[in-house]
C-alpha angles and dihedrals in degrees: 000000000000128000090248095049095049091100093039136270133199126225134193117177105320104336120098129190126180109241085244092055091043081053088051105049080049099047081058099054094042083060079057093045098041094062081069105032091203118131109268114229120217120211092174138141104219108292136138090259085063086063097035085051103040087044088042091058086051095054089049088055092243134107122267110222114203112193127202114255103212085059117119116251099249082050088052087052096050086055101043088049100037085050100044098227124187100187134036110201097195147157124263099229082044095045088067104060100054095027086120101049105050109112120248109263093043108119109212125224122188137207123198096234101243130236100260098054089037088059094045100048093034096248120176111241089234089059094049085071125094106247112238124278093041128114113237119234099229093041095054098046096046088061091060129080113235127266096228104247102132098176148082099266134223101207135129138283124195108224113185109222113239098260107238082170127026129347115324117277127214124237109227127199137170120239116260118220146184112009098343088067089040078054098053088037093063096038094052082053094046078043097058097026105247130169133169106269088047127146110197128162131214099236090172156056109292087209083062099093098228094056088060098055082035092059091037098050087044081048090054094053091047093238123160107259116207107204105210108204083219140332121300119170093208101030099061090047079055085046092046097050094040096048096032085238107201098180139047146176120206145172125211099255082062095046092044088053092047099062093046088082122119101254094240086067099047089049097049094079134064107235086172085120095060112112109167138008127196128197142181145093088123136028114278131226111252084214085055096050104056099040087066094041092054091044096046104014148238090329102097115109117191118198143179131234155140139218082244107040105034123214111354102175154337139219118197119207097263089054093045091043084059100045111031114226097012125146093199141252122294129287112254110273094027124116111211117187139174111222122192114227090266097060100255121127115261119222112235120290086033113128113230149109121319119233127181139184125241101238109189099342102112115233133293136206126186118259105261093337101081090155095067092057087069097048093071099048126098125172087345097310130108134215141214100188105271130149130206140094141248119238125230089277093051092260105156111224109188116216104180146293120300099228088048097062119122108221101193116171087350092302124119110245109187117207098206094062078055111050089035087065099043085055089065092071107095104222090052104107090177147340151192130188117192125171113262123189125278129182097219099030097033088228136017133195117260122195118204098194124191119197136224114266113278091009141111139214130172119221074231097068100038084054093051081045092048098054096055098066097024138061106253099254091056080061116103111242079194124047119168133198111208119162090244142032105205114236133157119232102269085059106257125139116221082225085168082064096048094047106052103075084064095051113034091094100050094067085226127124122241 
């Protein structure tokens, strides 16, 4: 490592800026935010101005509000007004698309979409300029002195859930200081294995709320941070040999697409500097996981956690190797039960919701919807949904989520089994099963398969797969091979989408 980059330093595409003058620059637009106090929306691709913008709300003592790009207009409005922004940091291709839509007393500020995302989205280089009439990002914070803030922060962003039911709700926190924040500093960089000297790159979305503790622990140990514009499997081997990378953070779409390399590209480039690998967001093939852990060792972490209750717990290898699914045991500090549908505790091995307790989060409440937040507590713990048990050693096993089980003829059907043995035929590049009505069952699993490229797979012979490792009606009647399974970039499938068709005649909600 450089002299220049001993106390960090971040990097997108060519440009380069040292962590203290990112600090700096930030430091400059909280003394802008600050003169307002309102949350500050990000509609922002992964770029420097995304961590200059969410650090600069800390400083400033207000929430940052990423938004997910790929989200409608009239869903962008319903953010910037349920949040009370006061500021939208955005990009200018993206700018143009919601420009009528922004609510009066927002005050715009617009960032030239840079080379390196414009390349990589296929932006035209007239749309990566600010239209006229806008403020830009780097001339307006450089006309204000700085706050005063000189550090990497730990404050709050409000992410707003993806809305399964209902319109999206933000996540509120309050800001942590002095040596509670110094506390939860050093545990997010112990969570995702940080140490000074670390290389790390930014693989996903920066809306999606992990990546954001993820940037700001790898801040706080003053390790150099790649910003990757999207996703790319060979790209980021090719980012791992060049920069040395010794940290990552994936999902199980990437891994999955990792391995899908031919082997002569895997093994083209040299992964000896990578340390430790995190990975979560969504459940993870067991076929998947393996598979990583025999091609890069004993190095890949899994863990389990929510928008709401932060990071739960963590498995290394050598614990999932041993037990097989597991999502590890709790942090310490945390508090994990299963709970029956009637409230009471469930002994290990039970099936139930999962409840946890918040540790040293501070609490949280909805955004204008603070009766929802105690809808989803129960003896001090909250949920999100989840289903899964504990075995006899405290060792947490997800099933699925609540509101995706299948209840056909009064039986629990849970996608993800499904889905995770259908992902052991080889030919199966990817798969959801959602419930879809039936007149004798009142709902039935549906599989929706994708094959490898250049491959093929009969819904025949998955079915033939299917019934030798499930009970038959865990089995799809239906199982559909479509070119593509849609899925965002953090990994997550719109299975609501995908299951309305099914359902819009019925009259019955899903």
């Amino acid at each position: 490592m450089s002299v220049s980059e001993s106390r960090g330093a971040v990097r997108s595409g060519r440009r380069r800026l040292a962590l203290p003058q990112l600090y700096e620059r930030a430091a400059r637009a909280a003394s802008g935010f600050a003169e307002t106090g309102g949350a500050v929306a990000l509609l922002l691709r992964n770029d420097i101005a995304f961590l200059e913008a969410a650090f600069a709300a800390s400083f400033a003592g207000t929430h940052s509000v990423p938004i997910n790009w790929h989200s409608k207009p009239g869903e962008i409005e319903h953010v910037l007004r349920d949040s009370g922004a006061t500021h939208l940091v955005v990009h200018a291709d993206l700018l143009r698309l919601i420009a009528a839509g922004i609510p009066s007393g927002v005050e715009v500020l617009c960032v030239p979409t840079p080379p390196e995302v414009r390349r990589a989205y296929g932006t035209a280089l007239d749309e990566a300029v600010p239209p006229p009439g806008y403020p830009v990002w780097d001339r307006w914070l450089r006309r204000r002195p700085p706050l005063g803030e000189r550090s990497a922060p730990a404050g709050w962003t409000m992410f707003y859930t993806s809305g399964t039911t209902g319109r999206p709700k933000g996540v509120r926190r309050e800001q942590l200081a002095g040596e509670a924040r110094e506390r939860f500093g050093r545990l997010t960089q112990e969570w995702f294995g940080f140490e000074p000297g670390s290389r790390t790159a930014i693989v996903g979305p920066l809306y999606h709320s992990v990546q954001i503790s993820y940037v700001t622990a790898a801040a706080r140990a003053r390790a150099v941070i790649h910003l990757l514009p999207r996703f790319d499997a060979e790209g980021l081997l090719r980012a791992v040999e060049r920069e040395r990378l010794t940290h990552l953070h994936l999902v199980p779409i990437m891994m999955r697409r990792l391995l899908e390399l031919p082997p002569a590209v895997r093994e083209r480039y040299d992964l000896s500097s990578l340390r430790f690998v995190v990975h979560g967001a969504a459940p993870c093939p067991p076929a998947i996981k393996r598979q990583l852990i025999e091609w890069w060792g004993p190095i890949v972490h899994e863990y389990y956690g929510t928008t709401e209750a932060g990071m739960v717990s963590r498995a290394s290898s050598e614990e999932w190797l041993r037990r097989e699914g597991t999502v590890g045991r709790p942090w310490p500090g945390r508090v994990v039960r299963i709970y029956d549908e009637a409230g009471r505790p469930l002994p290990p091995y039970a099936e139930g919701e999962v409840y946890v307790s918040l540790g040293a989060l501070p609490d949280f409440t909805y955004q204008n919807a603070e009766d929802e937040r105690a809808a989803i507590e129960r003896d001090g713990l909250i949920t999100n949904g989840d289903v899964g048990y504990l075995d006899e050693d405290g060792y947490l096993y997800l099933v699925d989520r609540k509101r995706d089980v299948i209840i056909s003829g009064g039986v629990n059907v849970y996608p993800a089994e499904i889905e995770a043995a259908a992902a052991e035929h080889p030919s199966v590049r990817d798969c959801v099963v959602f419930g879809v009505p039936d007149e004798e069952f009142g709902e039935v699993p549906l599989a929706v398969v994708e094959p490898r490229p250049g491959a093929t797979v009969s819904d025949e012979e998955l079915r033939a797969l299917l019934r030798g490792s499930l009970a038959s009606f865990k089995v799809p009647r239906t199982i559909e091979i479509r070119d593509g399974v849609p899925r965002d970039e953090s990994g997550k499938i719109a299975k609501r989408a995908l299951r309305e068709p099914y359902w819009a005649a019925t009259g019955r909600r899903i």
